[in-house]
N, C-alpha and C positions, 0 to 999 in steps of 0.2 A: 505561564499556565497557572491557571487558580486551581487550588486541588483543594478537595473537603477530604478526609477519611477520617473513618473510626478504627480501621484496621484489617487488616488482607491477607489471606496465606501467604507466602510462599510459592513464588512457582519460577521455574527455569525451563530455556529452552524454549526452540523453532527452528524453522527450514529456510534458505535462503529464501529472500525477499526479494522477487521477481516479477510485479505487478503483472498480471496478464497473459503469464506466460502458462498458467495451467487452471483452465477452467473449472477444475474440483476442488479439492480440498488439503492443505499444506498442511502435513502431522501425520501422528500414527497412534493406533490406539495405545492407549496407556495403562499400566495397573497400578500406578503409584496416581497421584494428586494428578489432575486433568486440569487445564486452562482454555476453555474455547472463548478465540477472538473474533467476534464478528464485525467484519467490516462493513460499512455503509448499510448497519441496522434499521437505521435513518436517512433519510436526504434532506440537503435545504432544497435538493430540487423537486420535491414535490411535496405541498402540505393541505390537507383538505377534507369533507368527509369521501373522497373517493379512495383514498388514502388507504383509509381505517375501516370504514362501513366492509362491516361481512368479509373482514380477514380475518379466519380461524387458524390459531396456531394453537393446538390443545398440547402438544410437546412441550410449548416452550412458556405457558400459562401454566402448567405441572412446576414445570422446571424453575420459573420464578415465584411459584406458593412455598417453596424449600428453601431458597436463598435471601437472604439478606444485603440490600445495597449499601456496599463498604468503603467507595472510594467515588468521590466524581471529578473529572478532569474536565474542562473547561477551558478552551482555547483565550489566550488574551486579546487584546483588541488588535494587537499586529500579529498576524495569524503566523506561525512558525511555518520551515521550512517542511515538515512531515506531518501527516496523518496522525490522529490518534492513534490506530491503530498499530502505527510501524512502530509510533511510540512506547505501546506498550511490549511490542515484540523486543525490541533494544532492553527495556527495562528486565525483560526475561535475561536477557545475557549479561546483566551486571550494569552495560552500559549508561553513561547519563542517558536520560530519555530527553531532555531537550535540547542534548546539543546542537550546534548548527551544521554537522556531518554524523551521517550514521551508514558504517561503513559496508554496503552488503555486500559488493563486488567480491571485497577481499575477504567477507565472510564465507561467501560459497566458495572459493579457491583451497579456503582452507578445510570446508566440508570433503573437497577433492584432493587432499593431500598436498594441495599446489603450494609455492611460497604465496608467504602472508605477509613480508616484511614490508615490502614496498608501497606505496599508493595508489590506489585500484579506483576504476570508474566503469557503472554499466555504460553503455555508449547506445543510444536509440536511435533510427533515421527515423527522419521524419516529415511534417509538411507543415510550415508555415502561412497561412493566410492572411496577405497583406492587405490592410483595409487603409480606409484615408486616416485613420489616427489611432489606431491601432497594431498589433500583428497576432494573431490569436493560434494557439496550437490545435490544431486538430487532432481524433483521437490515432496514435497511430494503425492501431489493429484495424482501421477504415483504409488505409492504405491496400491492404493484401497484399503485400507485397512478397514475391515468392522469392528459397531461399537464392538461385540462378541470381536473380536483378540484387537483393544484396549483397550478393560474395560480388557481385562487378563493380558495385555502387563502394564500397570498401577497397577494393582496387585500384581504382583510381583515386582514392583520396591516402591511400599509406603514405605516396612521398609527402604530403604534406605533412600528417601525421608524425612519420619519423623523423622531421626535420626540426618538428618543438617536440621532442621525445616521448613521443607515445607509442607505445610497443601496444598494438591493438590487432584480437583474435576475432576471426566469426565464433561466436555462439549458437543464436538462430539468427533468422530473417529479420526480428526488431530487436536484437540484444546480442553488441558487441562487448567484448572485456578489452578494457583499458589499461595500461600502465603506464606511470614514469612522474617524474619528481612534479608535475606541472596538475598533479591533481593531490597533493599532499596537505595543504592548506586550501582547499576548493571546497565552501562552504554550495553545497549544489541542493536544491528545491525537489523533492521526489516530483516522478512522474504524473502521477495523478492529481496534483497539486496545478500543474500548467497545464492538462489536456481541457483546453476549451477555455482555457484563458489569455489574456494579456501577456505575451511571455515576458514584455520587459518589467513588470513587475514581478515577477521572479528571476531574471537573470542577475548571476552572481555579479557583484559590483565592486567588489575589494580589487587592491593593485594587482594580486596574485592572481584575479581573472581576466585580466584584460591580456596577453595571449590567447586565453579560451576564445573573447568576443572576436579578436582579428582571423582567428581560424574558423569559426564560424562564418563570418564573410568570405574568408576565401572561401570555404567549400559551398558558401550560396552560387558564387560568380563558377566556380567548375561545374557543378551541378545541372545551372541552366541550362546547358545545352548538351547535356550526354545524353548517348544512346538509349541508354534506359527509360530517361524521362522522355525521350523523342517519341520512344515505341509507347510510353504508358498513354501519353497525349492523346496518339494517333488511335488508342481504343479508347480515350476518353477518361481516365484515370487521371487521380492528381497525382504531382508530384513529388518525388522527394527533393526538398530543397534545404534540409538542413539538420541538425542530430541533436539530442538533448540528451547531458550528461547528469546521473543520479547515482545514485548511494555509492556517493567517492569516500576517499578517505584510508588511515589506516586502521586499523583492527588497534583497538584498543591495547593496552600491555595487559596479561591476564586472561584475554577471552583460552576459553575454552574452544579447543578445535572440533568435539564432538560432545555432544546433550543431548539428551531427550526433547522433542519437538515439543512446543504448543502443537494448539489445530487453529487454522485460522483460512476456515471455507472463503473461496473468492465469485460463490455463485449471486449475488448478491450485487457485485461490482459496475459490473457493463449497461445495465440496466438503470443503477443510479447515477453513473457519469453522462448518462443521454436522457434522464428527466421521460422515462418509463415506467411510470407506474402502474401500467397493466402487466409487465414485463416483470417489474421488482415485486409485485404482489406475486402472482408463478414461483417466481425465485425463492420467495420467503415460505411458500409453502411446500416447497421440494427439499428446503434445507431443514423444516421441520418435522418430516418423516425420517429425512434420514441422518446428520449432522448433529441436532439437535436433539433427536429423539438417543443417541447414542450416549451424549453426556448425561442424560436424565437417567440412563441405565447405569451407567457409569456411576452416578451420584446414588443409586440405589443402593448397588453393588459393594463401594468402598467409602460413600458419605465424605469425598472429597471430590469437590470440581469447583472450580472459579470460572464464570460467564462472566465476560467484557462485551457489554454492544456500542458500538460504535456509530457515529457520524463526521462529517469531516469536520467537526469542531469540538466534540464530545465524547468522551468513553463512561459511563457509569460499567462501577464492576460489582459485581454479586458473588459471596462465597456462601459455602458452609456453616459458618460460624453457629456455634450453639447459641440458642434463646434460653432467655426466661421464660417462662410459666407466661407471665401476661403481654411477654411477645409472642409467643403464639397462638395464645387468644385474639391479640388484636390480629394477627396473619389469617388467621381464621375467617374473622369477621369484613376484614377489608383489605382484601386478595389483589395484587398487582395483576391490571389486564396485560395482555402484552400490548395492548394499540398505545396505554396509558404509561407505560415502558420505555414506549419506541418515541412516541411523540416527546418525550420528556427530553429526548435527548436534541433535538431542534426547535426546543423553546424557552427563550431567552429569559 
């Protein structure tokens, strides 16, 4: 990861990291120092004047006439296993930001009192699309899948499961909790990283994953013909034919069990993993009446907030920091647009 900075506040803290799983907004309001991280700020998948022409965000054009950009992160040429974004939320908890595991599973267990000592993995079902020289992940929340079809679909797969020692709970309908020594050294690719991609370029490939890959084929070959998928077929639904494992790992030694949240709105998400631009333009302007428009209060209020915007290759971060006298003149005279903001962070 290339980083530039001149220097950053301070900030700790966030809510488990659950890609998807809650279409608002992860945090709570703050009266100390504020950090909002905005995910897929930007897309590579969409660049254009359709893009930009006649997107008003006066929230968040206020909001970057006040801050100063302090740090930029810059994916390197072999792109990491996580999002800028997750990266920055780890960097809240002390964590390395680049490692090749960033442990959420066992983050939220221990949000919930639960033990934290052992090797955690989210566990997703899901549906792989076989092509002639590919296999690409589809996104799962395209599935629907109700919670009924996945407590059967997990059912049927535990004796497998507990037989390479995975002690594996329903959570919801796309989000199983994993355990046992076979996810301890499992460097795993978050979710958003493979939806809509090549999965074999991201599947784990060290000796300590090859268990993970044989159990993944066994559970393609059970899969094929269960009830489930029979019934989903016969209305015309894809299948689930396989599960993708993310934020394994263990909890760092030192994490703290409870902190004060970042915020890191997810309204912004769904809309850039499917190359919606009419859709992410809506988004970006509902999250700047409300999300947005809160930190700029926020910053009025206590003159501390750090804004991170995000793309999946990018985070530029803007704090508070005091100016000089002829930084403010020149903020004055040659004010950050926000389209001039956003685009910066998807070109190269």
């Amino acid at each position: 990861m290339k980083v530039a900075m001149d220097g950053m506040n301070d900030h700790t803290g966030l809510l488990p990291l659950v890609p998807g799983q809650n279409p608002g907004t992860w945090g709570l309001r703050q009266s100390g120092p504020m950090h909002l991280i905005i995910p897929y700020a930007a897309s590579h998948a969409f660049n254009g004047p359709e893009v930009w022409g006649g997107l008003q965000l006066p929230h968040l054009q206020t909001l970057l006439g006040q801050l100063q950009r302090q740090q930029i992160w810059q994916d390197p040429e072999r792109t990491p296993l996580h999002l800028p974004h997750e990266r920055l939320q780890a960097q809240a908890l002390g964590w390395v930001s680049d490692a090749t595991a960033l442990p959420w599973a066992a983050w939220h267990q221990a949000q919930q009192s639960q033990p934290r000592d052992q090797a955690q993995a989210w566990m997703t079902p899901c549906h792989w699309q076989v092509g002639m020289d590919q296999v690409v992940m589809a996104d799962p929340a395209h599935l629907h899948l109700s919670d009924e079809e996945s407590q059967q679909l997990l059912q049927a797969m535990q004796p497998f499961l507990i037989e390479d020692g995975l002690q594996v709970t329903w959570h919801s309908a796309l989000l199983w909790h994993a355990q046992g020594a076979l996810l301890a050294e499992l460097s795993c690719a978050s979710l958003d990283r493979v939806i809509g991609q090549n999965v074999k370029a991201w599947m784990p490939d060290s000796p300590t994953a090859r268990p993970l890959q044989r159990l993944q084929s066994e559970m393609q070959m059970l899969l094929y013909n269960h009830p489930v998928n029979n019934a989903r077929d016969a209305r015309r639904q894809i299948a689930v034919n396989s599960f993708w494992l993310h934020g394994a790992g263990s909890l760092p030694v030192g994490t703290q069990p409870k902190v004060h949240p970042v915020t890191v709105p997810e309204g912004l998400r769904s809309a850039a993993l499917h190359g919606d631009v009419q859709a992410w333009r809506q988004a970006w302007q509902q999250l700047d009446t409300t999300t947005v428009a809160d930190a700029l209060a926020h910053l009025q209020a206590t003159g501390q907030v750090t804004l991170s915007l995000c793309s999946e290759h990018a985070a530029h971060t803007y704090t508070a920091a005091p100016a000089a006298w002829h930084q403010r003149i020149t903020r004055l005279f040659n004010k950050t647009t926000p389209a001039a903001a956003l685009a910066a962070l998807i070109t190269p």
